[in-house]
N, C-alpha and C positions, 0 to 999 in steps of 0.2 A: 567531494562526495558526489559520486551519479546515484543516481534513483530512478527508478518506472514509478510511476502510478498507476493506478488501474481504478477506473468507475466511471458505471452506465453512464452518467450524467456529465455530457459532453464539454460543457458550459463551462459546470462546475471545476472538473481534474484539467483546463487547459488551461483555467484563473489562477489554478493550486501553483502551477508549474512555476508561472513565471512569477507570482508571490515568491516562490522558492529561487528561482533565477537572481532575484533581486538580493536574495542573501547570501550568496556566494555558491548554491547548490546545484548543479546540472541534472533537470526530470524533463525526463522524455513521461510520454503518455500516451495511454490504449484505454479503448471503452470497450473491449470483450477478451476474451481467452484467447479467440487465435492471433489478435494483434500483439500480445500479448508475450506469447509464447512466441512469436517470429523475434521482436524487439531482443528479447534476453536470451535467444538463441543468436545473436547476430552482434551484440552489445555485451560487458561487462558491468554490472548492477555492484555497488554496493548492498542496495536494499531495495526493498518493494513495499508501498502503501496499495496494499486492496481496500476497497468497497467488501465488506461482509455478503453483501445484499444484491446479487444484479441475475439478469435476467441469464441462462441455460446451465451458465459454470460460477459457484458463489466463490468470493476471493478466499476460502475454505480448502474448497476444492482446487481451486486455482495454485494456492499456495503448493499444495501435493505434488503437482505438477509442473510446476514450477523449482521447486527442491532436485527433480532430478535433471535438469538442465542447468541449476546453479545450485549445486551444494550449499556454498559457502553464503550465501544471500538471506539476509537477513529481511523482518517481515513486519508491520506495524499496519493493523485493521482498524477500517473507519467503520465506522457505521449510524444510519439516521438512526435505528432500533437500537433505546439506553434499560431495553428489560426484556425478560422476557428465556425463550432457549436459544435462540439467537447467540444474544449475548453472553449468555452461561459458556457455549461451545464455542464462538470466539476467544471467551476469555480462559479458557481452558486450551484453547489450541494457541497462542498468541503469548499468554501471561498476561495479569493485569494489567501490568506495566506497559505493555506496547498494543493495546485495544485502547481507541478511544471514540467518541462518543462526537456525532457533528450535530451543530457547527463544531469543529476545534480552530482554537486559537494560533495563527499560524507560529506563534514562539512556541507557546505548546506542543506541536508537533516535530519543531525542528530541535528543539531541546531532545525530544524522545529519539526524533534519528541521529542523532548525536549520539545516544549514551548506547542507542543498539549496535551502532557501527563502531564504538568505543574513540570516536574525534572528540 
């Protein structure tokens, strides 16, 4: 399975990656929209993890724009915010099922890219 991630917080989505590395998972990673959108213009994504939340393009937005560079590309949002509209519209654009709430557990998460990408 390949994946992007995507989130403001540099730190955090380059820790995610190689968590992910270690479990058999290949995640490239962007902290904005247009690295973003170069990467899965350039690359073949099974799926994408956004940030809900970051600063000019929210991974909302992002996801839109991203749908028409990768139709097939499936989508699981993180986010610090567990209330609120935020979360309403995440979990309305997303499914409950593939919005989750950070910290997430990293079995947690790769269990969900699992069942979106159907491995």
């Amino acid at each position: 399975m390949r994946v992007i991630l995507v989130d403001d917080e540099e730190e955090l989505i380059s820790a995610l990656a190689e968590r992910l590395s270690f479990r058999g998972i290949e995640a490239d990673w962007a902290t904005n929209a247009e690295e973003t959108e170069t990467l899965v213009s350039e690359n073949q994504y099974d799926l994408a993890v956004l940030d809900v939340k970051m600063p000019k393009t929210s991974g909302l937005d992002l996801k839109r724009i991203l749908q028409k560079i990768a139709p097939s590309m499936k989508y699981i949002f993180l986010t610090g915010h567990g209330s609120g509209k935020d979360f309403e519209a995440g979990a309305a654009e997303a499914g409950a099922n593939y919005y989750l709430v950070k910290p997430v557990k990293i079995e947690d998460l790769v269990e969900k890219m699992k069942e979106a990408v159907g491995k």
